[in-house]
Kinemage of the C-alpha trace (Angstrom):
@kinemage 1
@onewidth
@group {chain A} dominant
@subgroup {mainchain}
@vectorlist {calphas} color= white
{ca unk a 1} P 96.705 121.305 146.045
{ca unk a 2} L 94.905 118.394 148.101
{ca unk a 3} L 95.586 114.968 147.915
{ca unk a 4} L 92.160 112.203 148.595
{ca unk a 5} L 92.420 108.822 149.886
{ca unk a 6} L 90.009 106.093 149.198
{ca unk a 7} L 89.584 103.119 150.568
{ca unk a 8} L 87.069 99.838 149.893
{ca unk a 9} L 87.372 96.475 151.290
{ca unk a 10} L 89.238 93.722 149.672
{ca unk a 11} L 90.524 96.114 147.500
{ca unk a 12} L 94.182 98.693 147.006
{ca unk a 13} L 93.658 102.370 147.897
{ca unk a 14} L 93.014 104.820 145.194
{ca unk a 15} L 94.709 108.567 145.884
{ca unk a 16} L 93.528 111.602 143.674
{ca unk a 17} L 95.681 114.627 143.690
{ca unk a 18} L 93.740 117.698 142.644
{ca unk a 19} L 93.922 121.454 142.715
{ca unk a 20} L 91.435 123.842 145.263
{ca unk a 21} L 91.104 126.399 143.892
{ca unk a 22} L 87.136 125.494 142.968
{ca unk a 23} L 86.133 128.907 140.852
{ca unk a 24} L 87.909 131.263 143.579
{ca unk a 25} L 86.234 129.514 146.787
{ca unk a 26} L 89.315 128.003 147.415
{ca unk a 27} L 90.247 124.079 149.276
{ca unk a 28} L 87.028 124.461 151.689
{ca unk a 29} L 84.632 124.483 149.128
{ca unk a 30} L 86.431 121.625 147.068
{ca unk a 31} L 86.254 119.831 150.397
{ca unk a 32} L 82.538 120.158 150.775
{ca unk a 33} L 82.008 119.084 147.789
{ca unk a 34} L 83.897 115.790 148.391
{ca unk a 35} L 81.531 115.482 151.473
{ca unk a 36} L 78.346 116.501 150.197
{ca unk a 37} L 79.304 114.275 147.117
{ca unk a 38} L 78.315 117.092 144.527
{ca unk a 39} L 80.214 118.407 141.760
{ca unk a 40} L 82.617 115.926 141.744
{ca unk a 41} L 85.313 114.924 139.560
{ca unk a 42} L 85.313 111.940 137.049
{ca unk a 43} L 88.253 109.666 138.636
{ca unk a 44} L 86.285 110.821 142.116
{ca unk a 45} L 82.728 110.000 141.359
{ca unk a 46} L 83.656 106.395 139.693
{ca unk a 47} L 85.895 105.372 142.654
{ca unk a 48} L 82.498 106.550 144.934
{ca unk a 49} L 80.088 104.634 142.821
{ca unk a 50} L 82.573 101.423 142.497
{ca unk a 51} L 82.287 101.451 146.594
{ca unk a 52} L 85.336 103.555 147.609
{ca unk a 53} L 84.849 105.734 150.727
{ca unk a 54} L 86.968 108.951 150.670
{ca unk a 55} L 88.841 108.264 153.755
{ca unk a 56} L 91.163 110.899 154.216
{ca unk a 57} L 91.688 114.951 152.509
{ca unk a 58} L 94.692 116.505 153.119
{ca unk a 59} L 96.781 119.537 152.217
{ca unk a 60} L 100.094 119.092 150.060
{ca unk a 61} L 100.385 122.331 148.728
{ca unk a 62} L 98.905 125.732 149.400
{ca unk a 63} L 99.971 129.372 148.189
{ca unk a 64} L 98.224 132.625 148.035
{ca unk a 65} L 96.513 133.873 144.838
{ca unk a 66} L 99.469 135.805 143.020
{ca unk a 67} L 98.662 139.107 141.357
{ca unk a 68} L 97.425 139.612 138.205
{ca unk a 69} L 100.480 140.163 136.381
{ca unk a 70} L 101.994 136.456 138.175
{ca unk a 71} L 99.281 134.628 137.673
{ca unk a 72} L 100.236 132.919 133.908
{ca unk a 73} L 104.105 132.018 135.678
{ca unk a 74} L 102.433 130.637 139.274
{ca unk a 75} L 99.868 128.527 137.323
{ca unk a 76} L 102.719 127.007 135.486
{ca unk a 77} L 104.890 126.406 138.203
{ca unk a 78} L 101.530 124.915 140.601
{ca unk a 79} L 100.639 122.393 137.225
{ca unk a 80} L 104.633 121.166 137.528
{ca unk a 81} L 104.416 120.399 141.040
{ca unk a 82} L 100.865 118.945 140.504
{ca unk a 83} L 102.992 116.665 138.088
{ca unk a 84} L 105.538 116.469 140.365
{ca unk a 85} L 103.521 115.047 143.153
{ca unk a 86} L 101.384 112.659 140.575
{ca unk a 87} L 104.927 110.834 139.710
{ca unk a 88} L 106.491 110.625 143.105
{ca unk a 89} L 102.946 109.205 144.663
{ca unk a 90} L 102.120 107.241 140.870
{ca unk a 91} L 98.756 108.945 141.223
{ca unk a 92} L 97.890 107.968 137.808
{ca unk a 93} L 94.708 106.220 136.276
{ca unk a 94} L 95.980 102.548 135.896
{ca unk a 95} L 98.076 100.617 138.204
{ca unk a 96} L 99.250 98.465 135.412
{ca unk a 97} L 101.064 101.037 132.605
{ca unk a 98} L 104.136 102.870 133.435
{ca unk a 99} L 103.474 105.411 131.299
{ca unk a 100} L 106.750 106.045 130.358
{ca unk a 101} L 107.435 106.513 133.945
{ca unk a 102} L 109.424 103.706 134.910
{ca unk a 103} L 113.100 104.946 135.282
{ca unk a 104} L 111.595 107.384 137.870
{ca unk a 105} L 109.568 105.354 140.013
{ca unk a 106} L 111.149 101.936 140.092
């Protein structure tokens, strides 16, 4: 799980929280992508064409692929702690709706 940071003058930061696991290549590929500015992700690719500048990918989260018979509980327990980190850092679409949210993140 990777967190992306971008910036654009005279305006607030915009964070996207996402998962790396990019079709089994894993958080290198994902990151290539970002730089190479291919196969990107919606919220991505608008912030990029409205003049953001990805200025910083980091880590939050990593874990190694469980075994077949794991894999249904570990995706379920990576999407809650995707969820997780979207409320604590209010990674969500619009700055302006609490959506439902508010009690946790005064």
């Amino acid at each position: 799980m990777h967190l992306i940071v971008l910036e654009k003058p005279g305006s607030r930061p915009k964070i996207y929280i996402g998962l790396g696991t990019d079709w089994g290549r894993g958080l290198k590929s994902r990151f290539n992508h970002y730089d190479g500015k291919t196969m990107l992700l919606q919220y991505v690719k608008r912030a990029l064409d409205d003049g953001y500048t990805i200025m910083y990918k980091g880590l939050l989260y990593c874990c190694t692929i469980p075994a077949a018979g794991k894999r249904f509980k570990a995706r379920a327990l990576i999407l809650a702690i995707e969820a997780t980190f979207s409320i604590v850092l209010w990674a969500t679409v619009s700055g302006t709706k609490d959506y439902g949210m508010s009690h946790l993140c005064p």
